[in-house]
C-alpha positions in Angstrom: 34.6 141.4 146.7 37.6 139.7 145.3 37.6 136.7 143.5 39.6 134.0 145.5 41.1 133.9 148.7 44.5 132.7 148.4 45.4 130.9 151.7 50.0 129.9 152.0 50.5 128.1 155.3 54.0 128.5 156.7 56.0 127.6 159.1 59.9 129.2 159.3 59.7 129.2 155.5 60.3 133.0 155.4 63.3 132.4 153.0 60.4 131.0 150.4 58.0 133.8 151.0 60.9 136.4 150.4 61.1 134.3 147.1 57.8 133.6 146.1 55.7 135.7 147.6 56.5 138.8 145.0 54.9 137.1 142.2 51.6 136.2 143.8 50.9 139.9 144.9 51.8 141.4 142.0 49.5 139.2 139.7 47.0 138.3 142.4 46.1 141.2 144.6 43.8 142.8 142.2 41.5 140.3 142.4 42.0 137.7 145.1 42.8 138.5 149.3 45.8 136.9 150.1 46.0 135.2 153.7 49.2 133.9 155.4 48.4 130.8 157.8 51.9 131.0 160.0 51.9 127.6 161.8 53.7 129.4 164.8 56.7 130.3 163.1 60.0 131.7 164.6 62.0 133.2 162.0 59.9 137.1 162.0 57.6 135.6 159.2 54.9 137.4 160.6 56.7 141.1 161.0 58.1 140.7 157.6 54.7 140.3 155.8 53.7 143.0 157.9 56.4 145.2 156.8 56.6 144.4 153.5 53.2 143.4 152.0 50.6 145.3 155.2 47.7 144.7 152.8 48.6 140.9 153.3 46.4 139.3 156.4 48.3 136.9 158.8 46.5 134.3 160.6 49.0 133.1 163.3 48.7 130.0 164.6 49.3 129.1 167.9 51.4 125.8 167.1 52.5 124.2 163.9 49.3 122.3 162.2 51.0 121.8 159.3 49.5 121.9 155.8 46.4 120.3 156.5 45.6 121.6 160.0 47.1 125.0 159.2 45.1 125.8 155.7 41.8 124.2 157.7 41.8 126.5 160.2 42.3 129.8 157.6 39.7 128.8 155.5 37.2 130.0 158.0 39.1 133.5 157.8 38.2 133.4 153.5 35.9 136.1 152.9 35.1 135.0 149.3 33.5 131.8 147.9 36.7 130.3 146.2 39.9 129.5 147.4 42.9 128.6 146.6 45.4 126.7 148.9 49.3 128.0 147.6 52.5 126.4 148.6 54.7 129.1 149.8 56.7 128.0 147.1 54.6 128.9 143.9 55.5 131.5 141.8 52.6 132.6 139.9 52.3 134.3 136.1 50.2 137.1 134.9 47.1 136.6 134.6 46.9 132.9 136.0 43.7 133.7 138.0 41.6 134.5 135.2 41.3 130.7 133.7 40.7 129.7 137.4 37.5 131.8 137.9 36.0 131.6 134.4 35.9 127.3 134.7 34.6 127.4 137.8 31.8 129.7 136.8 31.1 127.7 133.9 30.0 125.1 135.2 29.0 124.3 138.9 29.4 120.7 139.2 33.4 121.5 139.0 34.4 121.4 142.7 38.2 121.7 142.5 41.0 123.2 139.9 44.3 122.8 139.0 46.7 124.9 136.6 49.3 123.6 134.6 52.3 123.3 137.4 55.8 124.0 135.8 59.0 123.5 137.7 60.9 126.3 139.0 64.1 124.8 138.4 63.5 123.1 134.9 60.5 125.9 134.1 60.4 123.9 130.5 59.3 120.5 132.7 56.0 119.8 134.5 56.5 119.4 138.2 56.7 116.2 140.1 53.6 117.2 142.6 51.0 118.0 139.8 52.3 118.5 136.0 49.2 118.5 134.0 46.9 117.0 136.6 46.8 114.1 139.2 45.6 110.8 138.0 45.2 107.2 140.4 45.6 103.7 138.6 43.4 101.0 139.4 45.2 100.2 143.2 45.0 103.5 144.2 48.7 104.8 143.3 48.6 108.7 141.6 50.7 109.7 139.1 50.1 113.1 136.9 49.6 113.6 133.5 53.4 114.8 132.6 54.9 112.5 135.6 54.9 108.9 136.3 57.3 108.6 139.1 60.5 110.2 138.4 60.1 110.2 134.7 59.3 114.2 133.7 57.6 115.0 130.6 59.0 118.3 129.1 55.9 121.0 128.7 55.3 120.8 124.6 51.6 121.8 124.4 50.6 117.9 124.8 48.6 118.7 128.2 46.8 121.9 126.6 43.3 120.3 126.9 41.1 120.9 129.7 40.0 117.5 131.1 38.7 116.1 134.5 41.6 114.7 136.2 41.5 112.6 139.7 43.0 114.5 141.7 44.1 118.0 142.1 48.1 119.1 143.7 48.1 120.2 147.2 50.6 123.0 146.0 47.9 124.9 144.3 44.5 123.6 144.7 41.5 125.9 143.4 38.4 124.6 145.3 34.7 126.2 146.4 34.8 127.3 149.8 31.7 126.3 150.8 32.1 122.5 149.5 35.7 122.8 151.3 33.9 123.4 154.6 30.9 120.9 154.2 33.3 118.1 153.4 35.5 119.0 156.6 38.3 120.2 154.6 41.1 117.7 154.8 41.7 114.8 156.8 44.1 116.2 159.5 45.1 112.6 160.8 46.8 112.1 157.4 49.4 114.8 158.5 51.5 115.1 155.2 51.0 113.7 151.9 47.9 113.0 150.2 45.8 114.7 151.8 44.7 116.3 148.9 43.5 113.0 146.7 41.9 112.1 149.8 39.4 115.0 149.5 39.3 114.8 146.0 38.2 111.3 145.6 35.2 112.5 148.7 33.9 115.3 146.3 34.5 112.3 143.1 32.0 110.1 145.1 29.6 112.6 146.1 28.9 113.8 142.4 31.2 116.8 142.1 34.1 116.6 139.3 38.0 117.9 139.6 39.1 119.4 136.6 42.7 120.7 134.9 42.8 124.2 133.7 45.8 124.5 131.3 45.7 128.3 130.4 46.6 129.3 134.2 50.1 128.1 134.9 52.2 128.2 137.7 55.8 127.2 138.4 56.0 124.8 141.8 60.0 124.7 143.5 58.6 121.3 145.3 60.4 119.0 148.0 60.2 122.0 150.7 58.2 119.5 153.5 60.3 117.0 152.8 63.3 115.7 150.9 62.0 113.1 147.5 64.0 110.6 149.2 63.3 110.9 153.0 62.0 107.9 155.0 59.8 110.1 156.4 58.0 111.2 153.1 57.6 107.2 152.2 56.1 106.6 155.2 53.5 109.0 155.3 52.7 107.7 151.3 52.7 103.9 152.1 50.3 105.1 155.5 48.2 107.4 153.6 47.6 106.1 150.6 46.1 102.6 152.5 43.6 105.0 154.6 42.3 106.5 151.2 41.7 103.3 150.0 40.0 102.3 152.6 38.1 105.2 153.1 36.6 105.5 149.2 36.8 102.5 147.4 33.3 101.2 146.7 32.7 98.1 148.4 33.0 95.7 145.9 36.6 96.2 144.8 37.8 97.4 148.4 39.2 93.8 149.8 40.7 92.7 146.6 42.4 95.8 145.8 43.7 96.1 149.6 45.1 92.3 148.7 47.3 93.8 145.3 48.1 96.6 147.1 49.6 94.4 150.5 51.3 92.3 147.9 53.0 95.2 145.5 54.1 96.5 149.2 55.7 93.6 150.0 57.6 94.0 146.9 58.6 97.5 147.4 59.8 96.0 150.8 62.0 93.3 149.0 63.6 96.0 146.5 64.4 97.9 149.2 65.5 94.5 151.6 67.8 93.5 148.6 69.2 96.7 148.4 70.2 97.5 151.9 68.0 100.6 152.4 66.8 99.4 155.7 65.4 102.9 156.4 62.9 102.5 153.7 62.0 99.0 155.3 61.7 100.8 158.3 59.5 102.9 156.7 57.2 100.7 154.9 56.6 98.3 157.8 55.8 101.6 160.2 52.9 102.3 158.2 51.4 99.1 157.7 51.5 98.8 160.9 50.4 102.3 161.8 47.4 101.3 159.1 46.7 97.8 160.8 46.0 99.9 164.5 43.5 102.6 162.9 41.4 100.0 161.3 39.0 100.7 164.0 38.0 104.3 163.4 38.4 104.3 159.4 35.8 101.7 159.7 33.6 104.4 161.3 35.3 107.3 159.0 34.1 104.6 156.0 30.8 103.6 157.1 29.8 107.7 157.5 31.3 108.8 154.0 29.5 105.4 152.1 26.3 106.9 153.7 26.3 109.6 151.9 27.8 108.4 148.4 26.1 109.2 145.9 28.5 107.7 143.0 28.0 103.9 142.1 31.6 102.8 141.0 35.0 104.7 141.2 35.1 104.6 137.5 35.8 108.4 136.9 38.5 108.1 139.6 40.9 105.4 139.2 42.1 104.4 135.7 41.3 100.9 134.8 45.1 99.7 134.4 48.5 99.0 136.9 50.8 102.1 136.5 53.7 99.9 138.3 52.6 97.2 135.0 52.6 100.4 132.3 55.8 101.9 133.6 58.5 99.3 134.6 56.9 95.5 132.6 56.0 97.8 129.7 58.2 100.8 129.1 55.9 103.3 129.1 57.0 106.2 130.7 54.6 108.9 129.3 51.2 109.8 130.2 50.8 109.6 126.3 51.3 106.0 125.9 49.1 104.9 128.6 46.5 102.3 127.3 43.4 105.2 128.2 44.9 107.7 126.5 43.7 107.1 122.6 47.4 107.5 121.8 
């Protein structure tokens, strides 16, 4: 049996595979299966994989899930006990699985990996989606250890410790199969974005620990969903990142931090009021509003997953300062300067 299963959901992203997909089959297919989820593409994705990599399976999808319906669905296709869910634009290096494997069977309360993600384009810089691994401050926003919003941290060997992190990027997300499937896999009515911390804050509160694995890197192109600055994409993180909340903050801190959170939103409203992006207003108000009218199942959603907590406090999750406070009242753009950090 191989080691992973290395599931890349698609959909008319052939011109990324053509790219990308090299790299993962010459320094994968020796140990791992690799599985293409196509979401019901059009562009020949599946004939060219079939062509040009046969050894490569293709699960085709009968419509376009998207990222978290489409790499759902092929995990029950895995035949190994650890996957890995791969943007289909990740390039990987030699020998990047090995790290991968070896932490996770070192210690089994490690539920979920991440390597060191690198950008394509600047290959000295971390990458936006995941750098040196995902953290959340104390209201819930993420920011990675290499990138606080736009700010990018050039790769120097500061992130070359292996550490639990929050959260682990979507774009290459090392997880056990088996917890993957118990914990539903991801939350499909989150659509895009986020998705990830979601289920990585479930496995935080059930016991389980994510963890950064710097010796495995990858190099992530990003912004292939959608464009950094699409009203789209800030919807679907103002929408999002409310359900979260609301779904695994312990009780205690869940109203008041709802409050902060409402009121930095309205701010992020004003900024974008006083500077005539009425498309980002848009935005913003669509998914408060979207957030207000699913209050009635996330109660549900909240009530089932507190039932079967077993962490007391959020502690090992959220850091215990405001990233917006750090980064734009404080000047501190680096992961290195933050308060938590013993720098």
């Amino acid at each position: 049996m191989p080691d992973f299963s290395i599931i890349i959901v698609t959909w008319n992203a052939l011109h990324h595979l053509k790219t990308y997909l090299p790299s993962v089959w010459e320094h994968s297919n020796a140990q791992a299966e690799i599985i293409i989820a196509d979401n019901a593409s059009t562009d020949g994705t599946a004939d060219w994989v079939a062509g040009t990599f046969p050894e490569i399976r293709v699960v085709t999808l009968d419509r376009n899930y998207g990222y978290c319906g489409g790499n759902n669905r092929a995990a029950g296709h895995a035949r190994t006990d650890r996957l890995i869910f791969l943007n289909n634009d990740v390039e990987v290096t030699p020998g990047w699985l090995d790290p991968l494997r070896d932490m996770l069977d070192q210690d089994p309360g490690v539920a979920a990996l991440q390597p060191k993600l690198r950008s394509w384009n600047d290959r000295e810089f971390f990458e936006y989606a995941g750098a040196a691994g995902g953290m959340l401050d104390r209201f819930g926003y993420p920011f990675c250890r290499g990138r606080i919003f736009d700010t990018l941290e050039r790769d120097t060997g500061q992130y070359d410790d292996a550490s639990d992190i929050s959260w682990a990027s979507g774009a290459a997300l090392v997880i056990r199969r088996d917890l993957f499937l118990d914990f539903g896999g991801f939350d499909e009515s989150f659509e895009f974005h986020m998705e990830e911390i979601d289920l990585c804050w479930r496995l935080w509160n059930r016991g389980f620990r994510i963890r950064y694995c710097p010796d495995s890197v990858v190099y992530h192109l990003g912004g292939g969903s959608l464009p950094t600055d699409s009203p789209r994409k800030l919807y679907y993180n103002f929408r999002n990142n409310l359900k979260m909340i609301w779904k695994n903050c312990r009780t205690r801190d869940l109203l008041p931090r709802l409050y902060i959170r409402m009121l930095l939103d309205g701010v992020a409203f004003a900024r974008s009021l006083a500077g005539g992006k009425i498309h980002e207003c848009g935005a913003i108000l669509r998914a408060h509003l979207h957030f207000y009218r699913s209050l009635p199942g996330l109660l549900s959603t909240r009530k089932a997953l507190k039932a079967v907590r077993t962490s007391p406090d959020d502690t090992p999750v959220l850091r215990p300062y405001s990233i917006i406070w750090q980064y734009f009242l404080r000047g501190r753009k680096t992961y290195g300067s933050l308060p938590d950090t013993g720098n």
